[in-house]
C-alpha positions, 0 to 999 in steps of 0.5 A, spaced: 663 100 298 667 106 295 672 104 290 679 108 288 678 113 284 685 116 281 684 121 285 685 117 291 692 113 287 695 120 286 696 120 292 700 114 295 696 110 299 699 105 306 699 098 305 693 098 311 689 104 308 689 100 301 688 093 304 681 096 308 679 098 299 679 091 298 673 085 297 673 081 304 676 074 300 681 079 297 683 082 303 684 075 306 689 073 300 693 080 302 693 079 309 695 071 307 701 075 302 698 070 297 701 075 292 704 081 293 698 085 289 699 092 293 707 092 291 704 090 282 698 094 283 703 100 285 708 099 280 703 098 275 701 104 276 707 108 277 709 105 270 703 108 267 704 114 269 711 114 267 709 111 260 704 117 259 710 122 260 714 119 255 709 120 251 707 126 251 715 128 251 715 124 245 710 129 243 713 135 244 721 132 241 716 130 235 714 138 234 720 141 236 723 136 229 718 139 225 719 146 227 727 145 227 726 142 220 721 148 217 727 151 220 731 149 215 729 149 209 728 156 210 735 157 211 736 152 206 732 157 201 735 164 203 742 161 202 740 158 195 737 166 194 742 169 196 748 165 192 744 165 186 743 173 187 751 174 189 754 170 183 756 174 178 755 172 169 761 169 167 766 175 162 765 174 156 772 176 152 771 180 145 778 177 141 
């Protein structure tokens, strides 16, 4: 008996299709509606891949602040530079 790769749940699977994958005592649970294991297996999994998402979003805003922030303190120093250069010495009076 073949097990489901994560190719195959990639691809959503009927309720009868996903039973048929099933261990003969488990099958029998299922059909008995004994708990609903397809509905929690299919949540979980939607649930896992909506987690990895998140995390690779995260990863990207985490790099784009980085980024944003080197950014900044180039600014921050062309702006320190070019008011240190734009100021005039103070006039000194001979009375």
């Amino acid at each position: 008996m073949t097990t489901s790769s994560s190719s195959e749940v990639s691809r959503q699977l009927t309720r009868s299709e996903w039973v048929s994958t099933l261990p003969p005592w488990r099958r029998l649970l299922a059909m008995l509606n004994w708990r609903p294991v397809y509905d929690i297996e299919q949540e979980t999994e939607r649930l896992r891949i909506e987690s990895l998402e998140s995390e690779k979003r995260l990863k990207l805003l985490k790099k784009e602040n980085e980024r944003l922030a080197e950014l900044e303190s180039r600014l921050d120093a062309l702006l320190l530079n070019a008011d240190s250069s734009s100021q005039t010495p103070p006039v000194t009076g001979s009375n």
